[in-house]
C-alpha positions in Angstrom: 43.0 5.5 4.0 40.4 4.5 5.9 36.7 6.0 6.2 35.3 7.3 9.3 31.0 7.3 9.7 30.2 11.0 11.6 28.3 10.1 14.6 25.0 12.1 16.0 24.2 13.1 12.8 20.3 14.2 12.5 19.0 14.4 8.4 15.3 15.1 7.8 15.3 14.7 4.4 13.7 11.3 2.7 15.8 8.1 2.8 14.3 4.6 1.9 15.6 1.0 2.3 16.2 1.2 -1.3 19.2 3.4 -0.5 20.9 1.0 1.7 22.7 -0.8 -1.7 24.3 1.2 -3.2 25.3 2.8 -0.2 26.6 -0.1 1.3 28.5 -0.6 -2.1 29.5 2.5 -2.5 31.4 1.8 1.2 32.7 -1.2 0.8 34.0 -0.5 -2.6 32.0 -3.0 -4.3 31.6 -2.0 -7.6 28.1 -1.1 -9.1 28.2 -3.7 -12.5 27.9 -6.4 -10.0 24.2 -5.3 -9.4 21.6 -4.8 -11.8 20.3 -1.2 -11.9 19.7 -0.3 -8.3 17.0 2.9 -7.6 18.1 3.8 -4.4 20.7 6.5 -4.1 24.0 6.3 -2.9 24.0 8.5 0.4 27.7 7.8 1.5 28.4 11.2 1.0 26.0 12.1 4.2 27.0 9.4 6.2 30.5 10.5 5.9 30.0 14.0 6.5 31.0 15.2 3.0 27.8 17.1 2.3 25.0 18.3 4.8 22.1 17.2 2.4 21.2 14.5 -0.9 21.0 16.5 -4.4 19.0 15.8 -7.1 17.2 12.9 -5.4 15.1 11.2 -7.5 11.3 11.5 -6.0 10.5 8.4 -4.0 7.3 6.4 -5.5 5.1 4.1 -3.2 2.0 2.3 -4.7 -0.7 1.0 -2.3 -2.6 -1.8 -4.1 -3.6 -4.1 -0.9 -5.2 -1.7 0.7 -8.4 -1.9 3.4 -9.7 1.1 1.8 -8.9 2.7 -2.2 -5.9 1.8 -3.6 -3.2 4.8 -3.5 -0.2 6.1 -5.0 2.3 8.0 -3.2 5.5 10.7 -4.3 7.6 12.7 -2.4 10.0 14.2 -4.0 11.9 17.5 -1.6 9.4 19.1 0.7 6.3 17.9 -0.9 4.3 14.5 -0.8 1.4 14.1 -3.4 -1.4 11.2 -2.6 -4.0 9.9 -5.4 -6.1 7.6 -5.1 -6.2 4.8 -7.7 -9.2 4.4 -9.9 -10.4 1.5 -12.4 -11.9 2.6 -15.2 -14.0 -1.2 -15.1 -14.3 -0.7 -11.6 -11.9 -3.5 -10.4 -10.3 -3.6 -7.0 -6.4 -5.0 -7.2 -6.5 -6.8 -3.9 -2.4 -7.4 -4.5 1.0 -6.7 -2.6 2.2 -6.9 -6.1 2.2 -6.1 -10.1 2.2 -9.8 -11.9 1.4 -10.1 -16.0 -2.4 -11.4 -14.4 -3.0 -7.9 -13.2 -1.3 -5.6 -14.8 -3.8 -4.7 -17.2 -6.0 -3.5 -14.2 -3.3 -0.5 -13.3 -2.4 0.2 -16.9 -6.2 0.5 -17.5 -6.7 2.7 -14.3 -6.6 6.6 -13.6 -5.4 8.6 -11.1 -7.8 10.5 -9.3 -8.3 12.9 -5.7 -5.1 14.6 -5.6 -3.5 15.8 -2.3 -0.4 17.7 -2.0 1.2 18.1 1.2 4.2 20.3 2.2 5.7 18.0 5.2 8.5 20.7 6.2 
């Protein structure tokens, strides 16, 4: 039997191109060992119409290394985003878009520090 995708649906709730993936798997009944371990969720479900809302999502991490200002991590996870700012304990700035084995020991040596919490509902 074929699946039908609900149209006008409206979903406030955090989605992220990582979900697109398994999702897309999960719909075209491609199987999941042909991957390696994805993060993203499988939101079929929604799309479908099955269920109104995504349960026990996994909070959504971003880190902000190439930054013009401080470096800064973000997570959402339901109604609530939390922002720090990354700090080196040497003082180094990671001027990178990514983690490499040449600067790795600059985050792993670095503390998290200035915590906001927002509640974005």
């Amino acid at each position: 039997m074929a699946k039908s995708i609900k149209g006008l649906k409206i979903y406030d709730g955090p989605v992220a191109a990582l979900d697109f993936l398994p999702t897309i798997s999960k719909l075209t009944n491609v199987k999941d060992v042909d991957f390696p371990a994805m993060d993203g969720a499988d939101i079929s479900s929604l799309i479908l119409g099955k269920v109104e809302t995504i349960l026990n999502r996994k909070p959504l991490l971003w880190c902000f290394y190439n930054t013009i200002g401080e470096e800064t991590v973000a997570l959402r996870h339901g109604n609530y985003k939390i922002l720090a700012k990354l700090k080196s304990k040497k003082g180094d700035r990671l001027k990178s878009s990514n983690l490499t084995v040449d600067n790795i020991d600059i985050v792993q040596g670095s503390e998290l520090v200035d915590f906001r919490i927002y509640n974005i509902k």
